[in-house]
Backbone as CSV, one residue per row, in Angstrom:
resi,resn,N_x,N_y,N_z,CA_x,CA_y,CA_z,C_x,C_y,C_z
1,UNK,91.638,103.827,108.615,91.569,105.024,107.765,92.871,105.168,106.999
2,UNK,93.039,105.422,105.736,93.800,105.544,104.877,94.757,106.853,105.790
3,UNK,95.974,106.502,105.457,97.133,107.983,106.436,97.420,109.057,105.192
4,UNK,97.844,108.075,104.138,98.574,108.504,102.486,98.100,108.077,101.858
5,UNK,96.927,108.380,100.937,96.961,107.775,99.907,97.640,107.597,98.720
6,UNK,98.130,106.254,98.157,99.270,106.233,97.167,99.269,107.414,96.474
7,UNK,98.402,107.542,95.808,98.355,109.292,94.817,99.100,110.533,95.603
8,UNK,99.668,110.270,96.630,100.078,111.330,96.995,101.853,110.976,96.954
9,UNK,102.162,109.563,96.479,103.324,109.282,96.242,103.491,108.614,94.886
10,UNK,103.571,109.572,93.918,103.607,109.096,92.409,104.844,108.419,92.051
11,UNK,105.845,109.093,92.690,106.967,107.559,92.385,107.248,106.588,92.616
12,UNK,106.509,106.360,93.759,106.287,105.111,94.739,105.400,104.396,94.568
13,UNK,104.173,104.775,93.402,102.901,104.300,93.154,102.995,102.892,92.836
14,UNK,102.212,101.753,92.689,102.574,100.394,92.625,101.748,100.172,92.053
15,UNK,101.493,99.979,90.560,100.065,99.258,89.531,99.589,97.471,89.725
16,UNK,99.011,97.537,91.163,98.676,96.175,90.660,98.145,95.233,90.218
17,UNK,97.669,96.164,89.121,97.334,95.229,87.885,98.233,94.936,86.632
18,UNK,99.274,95.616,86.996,100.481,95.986,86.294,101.816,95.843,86.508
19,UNK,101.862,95.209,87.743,103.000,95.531,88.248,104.501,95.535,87.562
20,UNK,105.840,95.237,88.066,107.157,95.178,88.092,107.375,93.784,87.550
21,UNK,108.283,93.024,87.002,108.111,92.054,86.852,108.712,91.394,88.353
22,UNK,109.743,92.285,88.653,110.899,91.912,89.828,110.442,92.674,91.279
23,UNK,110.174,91.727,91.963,108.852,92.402,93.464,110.436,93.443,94.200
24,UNK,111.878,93.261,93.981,112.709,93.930,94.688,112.760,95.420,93.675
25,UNK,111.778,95.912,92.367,112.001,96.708,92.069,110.670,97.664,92.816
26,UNK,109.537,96.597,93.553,108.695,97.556,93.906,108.853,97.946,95.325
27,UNK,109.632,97.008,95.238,110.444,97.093,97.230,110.927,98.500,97.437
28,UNK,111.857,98.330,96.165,112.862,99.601,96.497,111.955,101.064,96.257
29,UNK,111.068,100.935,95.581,110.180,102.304,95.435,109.417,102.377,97.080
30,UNK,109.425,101.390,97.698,108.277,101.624,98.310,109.274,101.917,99.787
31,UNK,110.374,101.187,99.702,111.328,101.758,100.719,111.988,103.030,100.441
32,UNK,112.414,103.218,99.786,112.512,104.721,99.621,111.677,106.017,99.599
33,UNK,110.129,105.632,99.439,109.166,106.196,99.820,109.057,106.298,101.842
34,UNK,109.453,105.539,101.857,108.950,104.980,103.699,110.547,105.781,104.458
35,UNK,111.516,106.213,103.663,112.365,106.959,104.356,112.206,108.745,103.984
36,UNK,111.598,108.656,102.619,111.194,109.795,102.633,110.196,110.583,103.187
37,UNK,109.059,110.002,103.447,108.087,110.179,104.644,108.199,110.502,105.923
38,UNK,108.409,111.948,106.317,108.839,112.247,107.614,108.274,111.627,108.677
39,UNK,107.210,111.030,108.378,105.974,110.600,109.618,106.562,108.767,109.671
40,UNK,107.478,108.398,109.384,107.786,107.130,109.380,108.619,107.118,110.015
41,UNK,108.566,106.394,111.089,109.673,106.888,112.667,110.754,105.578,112.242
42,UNK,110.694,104.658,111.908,111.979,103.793,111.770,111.768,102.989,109.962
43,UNK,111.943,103.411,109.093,111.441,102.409,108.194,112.054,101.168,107.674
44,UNK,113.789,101.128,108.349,114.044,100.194,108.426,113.490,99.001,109.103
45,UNK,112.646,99.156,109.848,112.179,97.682,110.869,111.413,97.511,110.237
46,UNK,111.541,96.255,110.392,110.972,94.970,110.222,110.972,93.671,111.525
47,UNK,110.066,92.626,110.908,109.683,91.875,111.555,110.126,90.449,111.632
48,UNK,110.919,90.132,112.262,111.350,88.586,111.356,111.105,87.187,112.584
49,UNK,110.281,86.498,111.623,109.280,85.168,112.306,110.601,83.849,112.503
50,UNK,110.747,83.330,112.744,111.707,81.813,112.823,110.800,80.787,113.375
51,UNK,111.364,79.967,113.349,110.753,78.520,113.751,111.965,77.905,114.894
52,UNK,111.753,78.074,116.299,112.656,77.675,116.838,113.345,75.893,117.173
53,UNK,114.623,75.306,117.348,114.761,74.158,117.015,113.009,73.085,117.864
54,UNK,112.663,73.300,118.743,111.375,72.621,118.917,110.247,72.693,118.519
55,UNK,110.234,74.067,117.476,109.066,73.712,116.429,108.177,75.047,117.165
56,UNK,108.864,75.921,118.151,108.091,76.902,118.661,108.369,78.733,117.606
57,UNK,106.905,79.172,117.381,107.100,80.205,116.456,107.795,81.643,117.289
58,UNK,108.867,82.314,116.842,109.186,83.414,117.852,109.382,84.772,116.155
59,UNK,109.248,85.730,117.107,109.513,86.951,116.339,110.104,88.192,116.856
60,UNK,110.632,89.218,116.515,110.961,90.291,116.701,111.562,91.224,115.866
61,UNK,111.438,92.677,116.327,112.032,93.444,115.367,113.424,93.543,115.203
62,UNK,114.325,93.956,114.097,115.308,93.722,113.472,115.707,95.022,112.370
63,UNK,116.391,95.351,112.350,116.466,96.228,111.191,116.985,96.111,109.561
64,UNK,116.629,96.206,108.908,117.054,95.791,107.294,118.144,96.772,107.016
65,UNK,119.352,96.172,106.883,121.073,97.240,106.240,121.151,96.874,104.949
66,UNK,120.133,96.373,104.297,120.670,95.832,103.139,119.777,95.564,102.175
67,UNK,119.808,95.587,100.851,118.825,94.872,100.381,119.371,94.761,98.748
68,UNK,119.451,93.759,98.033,119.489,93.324,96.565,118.485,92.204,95.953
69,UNK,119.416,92.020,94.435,118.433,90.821,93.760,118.500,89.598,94.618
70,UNK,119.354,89.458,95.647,119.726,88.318,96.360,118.624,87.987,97.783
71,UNK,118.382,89.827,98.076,117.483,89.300,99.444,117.799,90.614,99.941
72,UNK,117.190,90.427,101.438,117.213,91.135,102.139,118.242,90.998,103.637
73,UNK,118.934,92.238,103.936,120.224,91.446,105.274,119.416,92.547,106.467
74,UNK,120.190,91.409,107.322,120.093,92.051,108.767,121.292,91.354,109.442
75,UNK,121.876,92.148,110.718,122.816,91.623,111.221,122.946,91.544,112.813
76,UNK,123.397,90.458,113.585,122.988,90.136,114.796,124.196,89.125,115.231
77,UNK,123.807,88.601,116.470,124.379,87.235,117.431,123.594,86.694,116.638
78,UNK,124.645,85.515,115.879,124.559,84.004,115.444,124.325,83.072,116.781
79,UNK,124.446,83.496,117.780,124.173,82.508,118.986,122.743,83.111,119.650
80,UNK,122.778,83.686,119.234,121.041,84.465,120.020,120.056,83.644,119.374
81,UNK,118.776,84.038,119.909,117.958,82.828,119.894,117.458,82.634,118.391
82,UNK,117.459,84.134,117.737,117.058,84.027,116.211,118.005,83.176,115.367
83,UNK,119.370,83.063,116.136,120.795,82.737,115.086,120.396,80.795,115.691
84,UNK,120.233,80.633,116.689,119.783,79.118,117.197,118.792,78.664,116.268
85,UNK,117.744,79.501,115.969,116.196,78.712,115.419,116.593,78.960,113.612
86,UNK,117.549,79.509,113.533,118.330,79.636,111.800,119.277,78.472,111.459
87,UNK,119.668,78.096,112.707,120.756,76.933,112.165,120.608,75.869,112.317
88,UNK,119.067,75.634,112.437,118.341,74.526,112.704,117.256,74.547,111.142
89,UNK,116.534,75.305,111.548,115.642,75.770,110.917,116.052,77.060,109.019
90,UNK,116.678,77.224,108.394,116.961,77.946,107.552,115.983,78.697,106.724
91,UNK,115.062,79.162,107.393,113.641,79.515,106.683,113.141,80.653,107.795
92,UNK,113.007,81.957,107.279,112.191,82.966,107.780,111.603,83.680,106.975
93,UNK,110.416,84.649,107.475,109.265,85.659,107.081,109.851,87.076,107.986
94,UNK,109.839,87.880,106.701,110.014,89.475,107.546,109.184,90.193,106.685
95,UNK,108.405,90.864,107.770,107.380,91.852,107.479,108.108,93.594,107.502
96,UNK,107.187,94.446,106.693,107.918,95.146,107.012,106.653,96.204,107.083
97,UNK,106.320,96.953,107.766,105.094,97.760,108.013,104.869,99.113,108.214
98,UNK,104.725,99.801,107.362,104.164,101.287,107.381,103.351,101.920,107.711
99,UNK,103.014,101.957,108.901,101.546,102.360,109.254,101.029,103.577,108.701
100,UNK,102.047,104.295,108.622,101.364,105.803,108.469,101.268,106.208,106.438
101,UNK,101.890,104.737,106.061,101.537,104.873,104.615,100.752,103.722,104.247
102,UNK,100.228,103.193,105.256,99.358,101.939,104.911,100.081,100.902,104.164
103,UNK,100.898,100.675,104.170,101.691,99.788,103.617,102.274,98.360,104.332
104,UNK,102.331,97.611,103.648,102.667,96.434,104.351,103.550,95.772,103.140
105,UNK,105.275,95.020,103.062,105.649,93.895,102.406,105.775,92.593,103.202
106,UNK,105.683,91.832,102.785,106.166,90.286,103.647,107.023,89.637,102.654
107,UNK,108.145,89.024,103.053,108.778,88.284,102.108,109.253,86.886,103.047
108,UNK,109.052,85.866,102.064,109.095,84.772,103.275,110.536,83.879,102.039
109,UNK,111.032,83.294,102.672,112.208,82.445,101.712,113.009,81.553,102.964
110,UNK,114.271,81.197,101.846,115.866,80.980,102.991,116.416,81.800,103.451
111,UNK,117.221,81.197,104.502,118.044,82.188,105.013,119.683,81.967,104.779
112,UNK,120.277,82.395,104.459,121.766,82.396,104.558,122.589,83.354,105.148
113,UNK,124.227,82.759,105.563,124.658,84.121,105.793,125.657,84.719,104.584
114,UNK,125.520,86.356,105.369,126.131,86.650,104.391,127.495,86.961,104.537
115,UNK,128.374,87.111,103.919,129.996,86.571,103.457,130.398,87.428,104.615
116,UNK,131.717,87.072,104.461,132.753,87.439,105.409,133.273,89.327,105.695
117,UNK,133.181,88.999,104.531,133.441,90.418,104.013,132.077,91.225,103.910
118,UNK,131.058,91.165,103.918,129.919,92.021,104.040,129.750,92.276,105.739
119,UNK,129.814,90.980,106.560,129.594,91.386,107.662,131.007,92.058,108.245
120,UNK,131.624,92.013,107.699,133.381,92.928,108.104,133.067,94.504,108.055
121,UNK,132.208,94.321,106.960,132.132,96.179,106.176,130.716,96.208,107.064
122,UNK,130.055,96.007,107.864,128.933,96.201,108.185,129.521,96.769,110.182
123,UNK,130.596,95.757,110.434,130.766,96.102,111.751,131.484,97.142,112.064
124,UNK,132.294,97.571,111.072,133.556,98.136,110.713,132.201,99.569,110.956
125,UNK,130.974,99.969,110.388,130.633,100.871,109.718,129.976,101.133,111.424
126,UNK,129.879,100.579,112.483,128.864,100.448,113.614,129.719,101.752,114.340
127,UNK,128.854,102.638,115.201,129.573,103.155,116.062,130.411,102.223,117.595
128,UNK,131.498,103.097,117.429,132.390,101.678,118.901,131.372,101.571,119.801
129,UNK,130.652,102.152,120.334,129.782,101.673,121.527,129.198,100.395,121.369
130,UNK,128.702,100.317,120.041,127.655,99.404,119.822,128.488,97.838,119.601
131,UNK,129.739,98.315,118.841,130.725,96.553,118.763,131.138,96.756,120.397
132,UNK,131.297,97.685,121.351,131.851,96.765,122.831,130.309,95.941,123.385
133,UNK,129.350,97.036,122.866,128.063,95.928,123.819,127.835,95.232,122.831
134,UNK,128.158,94.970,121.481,127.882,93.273,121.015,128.892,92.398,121.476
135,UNK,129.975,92.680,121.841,131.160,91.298,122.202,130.592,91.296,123.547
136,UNK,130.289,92.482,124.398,129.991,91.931,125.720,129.053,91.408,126.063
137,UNK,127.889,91.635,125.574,126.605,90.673,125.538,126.547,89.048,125.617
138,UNK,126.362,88.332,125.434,126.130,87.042,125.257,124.065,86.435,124.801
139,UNK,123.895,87.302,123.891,122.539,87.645,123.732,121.584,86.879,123.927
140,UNK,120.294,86.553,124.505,119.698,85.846,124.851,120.056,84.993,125.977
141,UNK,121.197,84.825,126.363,121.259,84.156,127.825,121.306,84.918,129.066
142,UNK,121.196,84.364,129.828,120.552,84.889,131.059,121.284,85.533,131.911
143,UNK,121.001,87.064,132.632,122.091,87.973,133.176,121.434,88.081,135.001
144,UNK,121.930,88.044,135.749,121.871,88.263,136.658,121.120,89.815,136.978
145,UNK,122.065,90.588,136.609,121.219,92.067,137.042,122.099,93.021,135.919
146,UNK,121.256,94.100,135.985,121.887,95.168,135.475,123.008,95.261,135.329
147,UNK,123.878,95.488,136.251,124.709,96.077,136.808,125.998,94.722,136.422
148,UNK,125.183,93.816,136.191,126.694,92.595,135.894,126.622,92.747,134.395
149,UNK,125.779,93.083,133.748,126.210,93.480,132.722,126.868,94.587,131.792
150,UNK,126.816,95.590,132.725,127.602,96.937,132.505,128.542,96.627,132.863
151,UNK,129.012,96.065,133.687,130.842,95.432,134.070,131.498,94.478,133.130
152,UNK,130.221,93.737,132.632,130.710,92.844,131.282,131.109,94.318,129.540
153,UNK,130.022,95.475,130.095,130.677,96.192,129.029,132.292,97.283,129.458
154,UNK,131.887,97.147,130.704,133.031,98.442,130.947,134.440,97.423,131.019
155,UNK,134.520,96.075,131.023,135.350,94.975,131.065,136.042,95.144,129.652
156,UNK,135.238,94.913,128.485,135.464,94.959,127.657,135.980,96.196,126.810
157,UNK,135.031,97.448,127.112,135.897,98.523,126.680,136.970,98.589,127.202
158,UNK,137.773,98.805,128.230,138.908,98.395,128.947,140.012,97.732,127.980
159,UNK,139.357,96.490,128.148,139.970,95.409,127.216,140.759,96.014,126.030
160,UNK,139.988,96.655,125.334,140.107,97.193,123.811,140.347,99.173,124.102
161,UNK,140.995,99.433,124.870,141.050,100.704,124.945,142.154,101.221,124.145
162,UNK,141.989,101.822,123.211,142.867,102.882,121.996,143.137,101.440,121.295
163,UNK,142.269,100.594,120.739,142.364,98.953,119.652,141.073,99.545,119.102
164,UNK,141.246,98.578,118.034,140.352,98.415,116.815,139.739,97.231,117.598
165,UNK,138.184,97.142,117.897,137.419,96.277,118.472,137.200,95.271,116.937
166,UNK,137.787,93.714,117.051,137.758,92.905,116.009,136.270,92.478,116.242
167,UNK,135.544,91.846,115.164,133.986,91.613,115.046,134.671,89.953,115.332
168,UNK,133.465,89.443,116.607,133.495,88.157,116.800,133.016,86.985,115.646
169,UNK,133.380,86.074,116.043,133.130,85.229,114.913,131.796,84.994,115.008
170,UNK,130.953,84.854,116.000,129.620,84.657,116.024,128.863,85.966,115.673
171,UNK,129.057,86.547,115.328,128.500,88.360,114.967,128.585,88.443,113.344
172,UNK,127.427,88.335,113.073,127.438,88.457,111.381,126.233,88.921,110.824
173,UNK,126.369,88.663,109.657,124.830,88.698,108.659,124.288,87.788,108.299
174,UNK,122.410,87.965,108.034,121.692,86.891,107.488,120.998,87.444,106.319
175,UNK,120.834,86.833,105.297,120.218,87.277,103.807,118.986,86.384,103.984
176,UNK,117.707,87.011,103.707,116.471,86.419,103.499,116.376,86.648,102.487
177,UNK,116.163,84.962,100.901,116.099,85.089,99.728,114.079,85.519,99.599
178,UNK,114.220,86.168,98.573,113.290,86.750,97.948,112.043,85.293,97.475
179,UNK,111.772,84.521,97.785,111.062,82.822,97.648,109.412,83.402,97.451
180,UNK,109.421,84.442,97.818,107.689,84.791,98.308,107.316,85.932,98.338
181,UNK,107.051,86.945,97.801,106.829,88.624,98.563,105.374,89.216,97.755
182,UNK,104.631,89.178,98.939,103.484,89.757,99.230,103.505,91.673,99.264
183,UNK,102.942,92.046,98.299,103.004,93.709,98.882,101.195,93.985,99.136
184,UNK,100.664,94.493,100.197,99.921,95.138,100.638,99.509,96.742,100.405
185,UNK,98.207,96.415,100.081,98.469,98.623,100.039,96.740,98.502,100.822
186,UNK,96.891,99.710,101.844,95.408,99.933,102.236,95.000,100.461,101.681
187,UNK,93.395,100.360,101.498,92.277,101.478,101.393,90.815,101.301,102.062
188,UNK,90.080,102.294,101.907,88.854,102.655,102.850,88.029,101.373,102.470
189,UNK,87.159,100.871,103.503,86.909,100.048,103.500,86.949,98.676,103.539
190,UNK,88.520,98.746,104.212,88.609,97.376,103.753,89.447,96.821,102.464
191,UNK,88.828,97.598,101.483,89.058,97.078,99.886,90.403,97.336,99.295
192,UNK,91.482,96.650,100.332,92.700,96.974,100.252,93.501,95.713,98.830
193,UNK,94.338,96.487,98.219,95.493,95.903,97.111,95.792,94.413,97.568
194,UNK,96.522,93.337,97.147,97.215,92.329,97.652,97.735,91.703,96.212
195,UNK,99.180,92.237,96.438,99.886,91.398,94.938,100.526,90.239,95.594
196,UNK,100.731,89.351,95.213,102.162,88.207,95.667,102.345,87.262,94.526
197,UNK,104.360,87.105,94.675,105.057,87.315,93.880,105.928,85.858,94.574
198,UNK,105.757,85.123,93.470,106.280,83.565,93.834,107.610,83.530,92.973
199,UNK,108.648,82.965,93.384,110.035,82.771,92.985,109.624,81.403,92.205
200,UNK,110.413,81.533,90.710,110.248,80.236,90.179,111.716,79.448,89.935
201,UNK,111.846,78.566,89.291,112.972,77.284,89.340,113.946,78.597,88.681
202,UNK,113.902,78.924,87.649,114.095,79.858,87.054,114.813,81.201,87.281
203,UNK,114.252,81.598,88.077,114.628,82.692,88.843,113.832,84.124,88.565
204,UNK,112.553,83.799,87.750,111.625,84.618,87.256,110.480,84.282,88.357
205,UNK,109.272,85.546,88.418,107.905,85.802,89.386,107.505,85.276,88.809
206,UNK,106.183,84.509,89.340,104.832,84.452,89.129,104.232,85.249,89.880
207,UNK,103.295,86.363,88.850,102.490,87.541,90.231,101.411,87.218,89.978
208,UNK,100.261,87.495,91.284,99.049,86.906,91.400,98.352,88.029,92.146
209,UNK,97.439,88.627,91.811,96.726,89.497,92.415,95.703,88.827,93.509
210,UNK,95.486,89.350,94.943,95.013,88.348,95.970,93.202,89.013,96.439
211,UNK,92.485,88.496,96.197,91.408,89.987,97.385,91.939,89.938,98.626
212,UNK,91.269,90.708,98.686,92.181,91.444,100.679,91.358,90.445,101.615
């Protein structure tokens, strides 16, 4: 069942028979719609797919801090299992899903990271709690119990008590280029929208209207 129908978000509306030429100009209407929507409990998340180094598919949610003509960022452990199946693999899909506006984007491309200085201004911006449990973590590997890992954080706050907690070198950003982006819109019946928007040599779309 339809939650919103677009008509009830005229700035956010998406013609697709008409669209944008640039799929990050319908992004940004449609994300800024999805934070303005009180009924949208996180609209930063998203979904991001990898290909791990043995060829096994993994996913999870992630949050989007970022977004330009360049792509889309998120920021994490470069050693965690998403940062392992990236530095093998340089290719992911992030979904991003609105349930309560029926909305769906997917954008599938490369991955890169992003500069030194973006992930500096990104850690810099984190509350301290959150940089002592990223240095103390060791993400994705394996913890004994609870409780050895709260000593790995209370170790570390310690460590850094009345310091500026420095961002590890493995702690950064990843940019997913814009290669592919699918926008979704529901409606009753089934007879839902499907634009997608192919990156050319160029750096110009090809848009293609899809049936659902």
């Amino acid at each position: 069942m339809m939650k919103h129908p677009p008509h009830e978000h005229p700035a956010s509306a998406l013609d697709f028979d008409h669209p944008p030429a640039d799929p990050m100009e319908g992004f940004r209407r449609w994300f800024d719609a999805a934070h303005e929507a009180t009924t949208v409990p996180n609209p930063n998340a998203m979904s991001v797919a990898t290909v791990d180094p043995d060829g096994r598919p993994s996913v999870r949610v992630v949050l989007c801090r970022g977004f330009d003509a360049r792509g889309i960022a998120f920021y994490t452990n470069r050693e965690s299992r998403k940062g392992d199946a990236l530095r093998v693999h340089p290719r992911a899909c992030a979904n991003f899903h609105w349930d309560q506006l029926d909305r769906q984007i997917r954008f599938e491309g490369t991955v890169t990271h992003t500069s030194e200085a973006e992930s500096d201004a990104y850690w810099a911006s984190r509350p301290r709690e959150n940089r002592v449990n990223a240095c103390a973590s060791q993400q994705s590997r394996p913890i004994a119990t609870r409780a050895a890992l709260e000593a790995a954080v209370k170790e570390m706050d310690e460590r850094f008590a009345g310091q500026e907690i420095p961002r590890p070198a493995h702690w950064g950003g990843f940019r997913i280029a814009p290669e592919r982006v699918e926008f979704w819109q529901g409606h009753k019946h089934r007879l839902h929208d499907r634009l997608v928007y192919v990156r050319q040599d160029d750096g110009s779309y090809v848009r293609t209207r899809l049936c659902p």
